[in-house]
N, C-alpha and C positions, 0 to 999 in steps of 0.2 A: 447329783445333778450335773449334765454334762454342757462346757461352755460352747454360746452360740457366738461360732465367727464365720465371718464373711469371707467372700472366694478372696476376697484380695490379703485376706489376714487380720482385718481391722474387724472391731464389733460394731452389730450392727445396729441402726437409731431404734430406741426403745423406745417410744412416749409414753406405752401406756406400763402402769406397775402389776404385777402379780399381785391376787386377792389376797394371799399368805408371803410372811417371811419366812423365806429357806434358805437358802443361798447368801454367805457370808465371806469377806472378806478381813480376817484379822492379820493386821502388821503388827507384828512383834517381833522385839530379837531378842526375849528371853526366850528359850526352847523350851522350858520345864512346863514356864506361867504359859506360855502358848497351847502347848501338849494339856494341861488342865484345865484349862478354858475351853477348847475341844470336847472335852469330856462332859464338863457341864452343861455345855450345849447340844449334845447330842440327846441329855433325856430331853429337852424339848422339841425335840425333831431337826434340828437346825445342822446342817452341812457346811463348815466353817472348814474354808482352806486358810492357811497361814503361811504366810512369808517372813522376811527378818529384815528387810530395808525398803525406805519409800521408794528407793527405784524399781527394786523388783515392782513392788503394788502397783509404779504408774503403770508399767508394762503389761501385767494383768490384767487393769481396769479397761484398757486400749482393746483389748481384743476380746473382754470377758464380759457380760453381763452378771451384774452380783446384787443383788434387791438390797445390802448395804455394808459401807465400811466400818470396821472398829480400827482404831489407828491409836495407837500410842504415840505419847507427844516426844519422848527421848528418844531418839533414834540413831545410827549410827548413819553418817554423812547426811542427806538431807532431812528435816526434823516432821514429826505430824503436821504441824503448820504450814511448813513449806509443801508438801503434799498436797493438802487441800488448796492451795493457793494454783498450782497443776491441772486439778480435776474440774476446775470452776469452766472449761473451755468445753469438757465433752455436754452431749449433747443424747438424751438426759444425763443430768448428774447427781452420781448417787447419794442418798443420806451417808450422813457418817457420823460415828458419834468416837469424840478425843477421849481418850482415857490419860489423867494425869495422875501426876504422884504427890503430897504433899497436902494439896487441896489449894494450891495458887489458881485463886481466884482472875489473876489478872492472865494467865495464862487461858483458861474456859472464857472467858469473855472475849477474847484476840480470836480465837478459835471460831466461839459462836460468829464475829465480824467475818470473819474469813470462807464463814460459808456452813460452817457442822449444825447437824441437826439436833445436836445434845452433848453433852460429858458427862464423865463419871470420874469418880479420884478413888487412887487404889489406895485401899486402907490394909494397915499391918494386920490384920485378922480376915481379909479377903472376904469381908462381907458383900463388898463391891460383888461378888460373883453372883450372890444370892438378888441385886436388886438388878444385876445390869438383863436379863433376858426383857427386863418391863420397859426398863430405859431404851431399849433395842427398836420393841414393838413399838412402842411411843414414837420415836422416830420414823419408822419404817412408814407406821399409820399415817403422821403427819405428814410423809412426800408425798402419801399413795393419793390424800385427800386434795392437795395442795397442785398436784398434778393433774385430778378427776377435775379438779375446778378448773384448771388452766383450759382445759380440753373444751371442757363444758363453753367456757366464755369465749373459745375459736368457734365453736361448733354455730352458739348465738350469734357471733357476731358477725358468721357467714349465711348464718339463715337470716339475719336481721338486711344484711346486702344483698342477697338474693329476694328478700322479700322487696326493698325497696326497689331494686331495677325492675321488680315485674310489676309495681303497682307504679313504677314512672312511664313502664311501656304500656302500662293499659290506659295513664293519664295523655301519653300521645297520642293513642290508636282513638282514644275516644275524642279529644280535640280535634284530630283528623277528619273520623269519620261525623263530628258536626258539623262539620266546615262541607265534608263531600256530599252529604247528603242534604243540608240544609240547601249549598250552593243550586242543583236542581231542579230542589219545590221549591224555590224562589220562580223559579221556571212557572210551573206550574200554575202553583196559585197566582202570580201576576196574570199569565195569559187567561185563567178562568175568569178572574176579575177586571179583564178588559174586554174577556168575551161576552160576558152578561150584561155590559153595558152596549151592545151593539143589538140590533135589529133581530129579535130573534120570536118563532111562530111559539105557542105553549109548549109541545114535545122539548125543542131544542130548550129553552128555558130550564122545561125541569133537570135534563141532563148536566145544566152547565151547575146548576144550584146542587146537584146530585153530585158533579166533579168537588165543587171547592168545598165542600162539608166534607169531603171526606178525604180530600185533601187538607183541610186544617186539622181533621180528624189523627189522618197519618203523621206528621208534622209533632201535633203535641204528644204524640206517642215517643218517639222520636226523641222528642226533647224531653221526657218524663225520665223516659231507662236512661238515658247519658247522665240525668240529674241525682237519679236513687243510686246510679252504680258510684258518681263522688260522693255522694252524703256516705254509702256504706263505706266507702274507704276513707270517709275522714276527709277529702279532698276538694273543701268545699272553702276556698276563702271568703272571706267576708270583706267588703273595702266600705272604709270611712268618710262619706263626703257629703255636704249639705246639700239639702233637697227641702222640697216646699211637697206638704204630704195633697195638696190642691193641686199640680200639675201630674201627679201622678192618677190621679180620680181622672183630669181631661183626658190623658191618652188610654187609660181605661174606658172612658165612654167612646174615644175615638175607633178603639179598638172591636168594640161590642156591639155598638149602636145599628149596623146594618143585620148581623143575625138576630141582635133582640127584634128587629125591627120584621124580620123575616117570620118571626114567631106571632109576633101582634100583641108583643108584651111591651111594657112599659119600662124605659132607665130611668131611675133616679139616683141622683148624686147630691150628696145634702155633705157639705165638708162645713165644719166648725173650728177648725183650728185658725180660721181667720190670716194664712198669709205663712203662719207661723213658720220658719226654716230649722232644720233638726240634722243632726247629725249622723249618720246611720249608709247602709249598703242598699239606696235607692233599687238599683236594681233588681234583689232579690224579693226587697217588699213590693214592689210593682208585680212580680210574680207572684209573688202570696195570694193578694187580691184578684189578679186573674186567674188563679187557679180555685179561690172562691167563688168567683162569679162563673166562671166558666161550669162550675157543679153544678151550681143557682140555675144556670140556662137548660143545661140538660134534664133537671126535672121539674121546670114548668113550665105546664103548655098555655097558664093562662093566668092574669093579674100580673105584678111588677117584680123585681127587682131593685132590691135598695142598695146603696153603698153607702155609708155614715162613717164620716171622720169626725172625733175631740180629741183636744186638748187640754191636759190640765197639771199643774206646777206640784210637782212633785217636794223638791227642795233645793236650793242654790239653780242650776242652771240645770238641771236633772228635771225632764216633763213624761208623764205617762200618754203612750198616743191610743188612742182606743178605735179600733175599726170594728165596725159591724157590717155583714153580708147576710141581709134579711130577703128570704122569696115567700113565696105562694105556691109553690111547689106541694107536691107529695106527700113530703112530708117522711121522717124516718120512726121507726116503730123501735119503741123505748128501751125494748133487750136487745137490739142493734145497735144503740147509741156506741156501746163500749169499742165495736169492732170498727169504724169507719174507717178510724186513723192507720189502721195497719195496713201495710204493705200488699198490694194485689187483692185487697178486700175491696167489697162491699154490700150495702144493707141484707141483699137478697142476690140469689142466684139469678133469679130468672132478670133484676136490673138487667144484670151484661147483656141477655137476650133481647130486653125491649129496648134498652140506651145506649148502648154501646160503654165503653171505657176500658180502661186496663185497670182503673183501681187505684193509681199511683197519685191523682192530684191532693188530695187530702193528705196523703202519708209525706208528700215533700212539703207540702206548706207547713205542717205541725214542726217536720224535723228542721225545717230553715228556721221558724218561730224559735223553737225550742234554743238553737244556735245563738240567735238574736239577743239570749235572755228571758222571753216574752213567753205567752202562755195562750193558748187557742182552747174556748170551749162554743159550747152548740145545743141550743136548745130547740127543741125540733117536737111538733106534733101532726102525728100522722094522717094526711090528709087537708091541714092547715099551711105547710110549709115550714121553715128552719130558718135560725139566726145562730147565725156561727161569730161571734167575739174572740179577735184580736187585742190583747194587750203589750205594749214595748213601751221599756225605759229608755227614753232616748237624752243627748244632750242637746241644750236649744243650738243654734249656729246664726251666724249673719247668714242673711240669705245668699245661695250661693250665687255670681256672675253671672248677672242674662246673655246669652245668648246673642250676637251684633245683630238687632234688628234688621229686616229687610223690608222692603219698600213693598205694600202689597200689589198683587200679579192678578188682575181678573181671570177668569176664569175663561170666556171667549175667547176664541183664536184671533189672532191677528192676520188680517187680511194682508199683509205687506209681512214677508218673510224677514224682512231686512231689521224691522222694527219689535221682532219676537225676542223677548230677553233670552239669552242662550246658556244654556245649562253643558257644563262638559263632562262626559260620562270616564271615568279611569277605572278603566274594565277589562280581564284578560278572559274574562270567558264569552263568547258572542251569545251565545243564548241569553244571557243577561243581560247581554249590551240592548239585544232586542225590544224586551221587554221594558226595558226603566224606558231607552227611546219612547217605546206605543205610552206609558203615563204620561212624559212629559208633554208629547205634544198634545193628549188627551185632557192636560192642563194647560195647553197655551204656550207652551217653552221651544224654543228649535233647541234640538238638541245635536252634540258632534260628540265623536267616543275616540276614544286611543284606546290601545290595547296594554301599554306598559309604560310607566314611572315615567323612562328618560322621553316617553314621546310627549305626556305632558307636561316635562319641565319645558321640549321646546314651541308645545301650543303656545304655552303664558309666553314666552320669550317674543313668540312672534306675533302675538294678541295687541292691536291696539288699544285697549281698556280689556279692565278685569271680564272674567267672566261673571253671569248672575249669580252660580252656582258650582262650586266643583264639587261632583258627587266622587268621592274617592276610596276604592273597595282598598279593604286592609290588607287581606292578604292575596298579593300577586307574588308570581315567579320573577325572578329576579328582583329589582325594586320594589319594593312593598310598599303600599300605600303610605305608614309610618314614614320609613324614610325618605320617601319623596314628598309629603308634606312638609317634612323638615327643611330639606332643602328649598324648598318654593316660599319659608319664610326669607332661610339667607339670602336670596336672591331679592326680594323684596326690600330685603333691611342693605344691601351691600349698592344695589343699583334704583333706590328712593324709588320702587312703584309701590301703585297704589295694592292695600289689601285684597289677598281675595279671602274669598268666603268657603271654606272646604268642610263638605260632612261627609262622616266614615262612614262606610258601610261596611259593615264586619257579617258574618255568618255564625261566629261564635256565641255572640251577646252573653257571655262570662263577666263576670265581678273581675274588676280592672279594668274593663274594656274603655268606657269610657272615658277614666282616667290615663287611661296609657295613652289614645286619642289625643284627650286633650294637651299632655304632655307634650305631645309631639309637633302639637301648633290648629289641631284641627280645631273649630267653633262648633262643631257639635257629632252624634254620630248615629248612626239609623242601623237596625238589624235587620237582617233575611230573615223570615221572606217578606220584602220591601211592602206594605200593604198603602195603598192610593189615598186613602186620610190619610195617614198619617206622615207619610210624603208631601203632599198638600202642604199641611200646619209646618213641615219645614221650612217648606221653600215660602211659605209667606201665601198660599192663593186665598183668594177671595173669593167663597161660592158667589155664583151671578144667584 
């Protein structure tokens, strides 16, 4: 086998081992016992060059490639020890296995610390020759294995890093694109829903009611694949904070009450837990339920919709919550049951032709359930309608912080501009700005906007009394809504004014959201796309 050297003269980096041992390196300075160890090794195929001093060998090993050393530990000027103590710097470095004399034990154990893959001890009848080919491969095998795993655990722990930057740039690209496109239909559905409320002949009507259905249509789509693409990659957190399972029922009827109302079907809300506050990732179960209900809408044209909350005491502070989402619907046919929950399914083909859907509300609320600990079933007769049962282990909580009351705001405008409670909009995108303006006034509010952070720290600076209202989007360029809440408390707390009242508005509405808000001094926070109840029930109005 001929040695592989590099142009500069040195050998070159090895990492990986040959399948077979061939190629040997024996230091010996007996010539005889060298010359018959050659020998021996030759019935096994093995091509063992020999030297007679560790120096020569280190010089070999520098410019040679040798799949492994045998080294005698006696040597004349530097010893086998010392040798291996040499080779421990290249890069791979070879097995070696010491051959002593005697059987000193304390001599193979120095050895082994110093880096050898084995020994052997020559014995006066040179049986040593007959065992060392096995001791050889023994070692050879164990660098070859000990090295295939080395490689192996680079190889993982660069696809495990490559894995993770591209599952952190699909977790940007998709926070991004919630934020860009949410940002928009915020557009959208506001102006549809302050178009509808103005002056309009039947034609124009059905268009507008044609726009924002399928404009809320688009939207939950939207927010469906951004949701299945975290769940599949695991990238779903979950956050801990008390909630009252009854104000999550209101903003669901908030939310509902004008399409059920559109249909000429009935809401009911029937909550039993009595007030009770519980511990849990409010936000993603407020999803759950609308992603029930919003199924419930889409297949019935006629009779109610129910939403049913209990409560009841598990053990120590540990309660099970039970939701049920009962319609009059359709109804699901019995060898469908098993398919709902999956992914881009549902009951029948021809659904998607008559109802529209992507499929996806059922397969996210099962898998955030499933998350939660909890368990989703559904009993369903075809033609009768479905009740789909929620179960959660939750722990009880003090009720969380209300929210700093606000003085209720009639709904009529005020004929005197002066006298309009004023709402201040911290808004970097105008199309936005547009739109929250036409509600607030469309509830009674004068409203003024800035476009960025530092222009509302110096509204309040120069504000004789707080505002009614500071609606404050989270994420702007530059100063972000966060941190300029922040500061607008120091400034409060550093020059004694009086509080103002800030809710977020985010585009994200991710788990955290609202905690991260509140951290940052906000009293409450509202999601795109802004909907006009639910804006309302913020700011405190009063229907007339």
């Amino acid at each position: 086998m001929s040695a592989t050297i590099s142009a500069d003269g040195r050998r070159p980096n090895r990492s990986a081992v040959p399948a077979t041992l061939e190629h040997v390196l024996y230091v010996e300075d007996d010539a005889a016992l060298a010359r018959l160890l050659q020998k021996r090794m030759a019935r096994n195929g093995l091509i063992v060059e020999t030297v007679e001093t560790a120096e020569e060998a280190l010089a070999l090993i520098q410019k040679t490639d040798y799949d492994l050393l045998l080294i005698d530990y006696n040597l004349p000027g530097m010893s086998g020890l010392e040798l291996l103590s040499h080779i421990t710097d290249l890069d791979p470095v070879p097995p070696a296995v010491i051959l002593t004399a005697g059987g000193d034990e304390r001599i193979a154990l120095q050895a082994l610390e110093n880096g050898a893959a084995d020994y052997a001890v020559k014995d006066v009848n040179q049986t040593y020759l007959d065992l060392l080919p096995a001791i050889m491969l023994a070692a050879y095998t164990k660098e070859r294995l000990l090295r295939e795993n080395a490689r192996q655990q680079e190889e993982l722990k660069a696809a495990k890093e490559k894995a993770e930057a591209a599952s952190e740039a699909k977790s940007r690209f998709l926070a991004t694109m919630s934020h860009e496109i949410r940002t928009p239909m915020n557009v959208v559905n506001g102006l549809a829903t302050l178009l509808a409320k103005s002056p309009l002949n039947g034609d124009q009507q059905k268009m507008v009611d044609t726009l924002r259905t399928n404009a809320d249509l688009l939207l939950k789509l939207i927010n469906d694949l951004l949701d299945i693409s975290r769940i599949e990659d695991g990238r779903i957190d979950l956050e801990t904070i008390a909630f009252v399972p009854g104000e999550i029922l209101n903003d669901i009827r908030v939310m509902f009450e004008s399409d059920i109302a559109r249909k000429g079907l009935k809401l009911v809300m029937t909550d039993r837990t009595e007030g009770a506050a519980l511990l849990g990732d409010r936000t993603r179960l407020q999803q759950i339920i609308m992603n029930l209900v919003s199924n419930a809408l889409k297949f019935t044209d006629q009779g109610e919709i129910e939403v049913i909350t209990d409560l009841r005491s598990v053990y120590g502070d540990l309660a099970e919550l039970s939701i049920s989402v009962r319609d009059t619907g359709i109804g699901i046919e019995a060898s469908k049951l098993p398919l709902i929950f999956d992914t881009f399914t549902q009951a029948d083909e021809t659904i998607t032709r008559r109802f529209g859907g992507s499929g996806l509300g059922l397969s996210i609320a099962k898998s955030l359930i499933e998350l939660m600990g909890g368990t989703i079933t559904v009993d369903s007769h075809e033609g009768r309608g479905s009740v789909f049962h929620v179960k959660l282990k939750l722990k009880r909580a003090a009720p969380a912080a209300p929210v700093r009351p606000v003085a209720p705001v009639p709904v009529a405008r005020s004929v005197n501009a002066d006298t309009m409670p004023t709402v201040l909009i911290v808004e970097d995108y105008a199309p936005n700005i547009m739109v929250a303006t036409l509600m607030l006034e469309d509830m009674g509010f004068k409203a003024v906007a800035v476009e960025s952070g530092l222009e509302a720290l110096d509204m309040i600076m120069a504000a004789d009394k707080p505002y009614y209202t500071i609606l404050m989007d989270v994420q702007m360029h530059g100063l972000d809504g966060l941190e300029t809440t922040r500061r607008i408390r120091e400034l409060e707390s550093e020059r004694g004014l009086p509080p103002q009242r800030i809710i977020g508005v985010t585009a994200h509405a991710l788990a955290g959201d609202r905690e991260r808000c509140l951290e940052a001094g906000m009293d409450d926070y509202i999601s795109k796309p802004i909907l006009p109840d639910i804006l309302s029930n913020k700011l405190g109005v009063v229907r007339a």
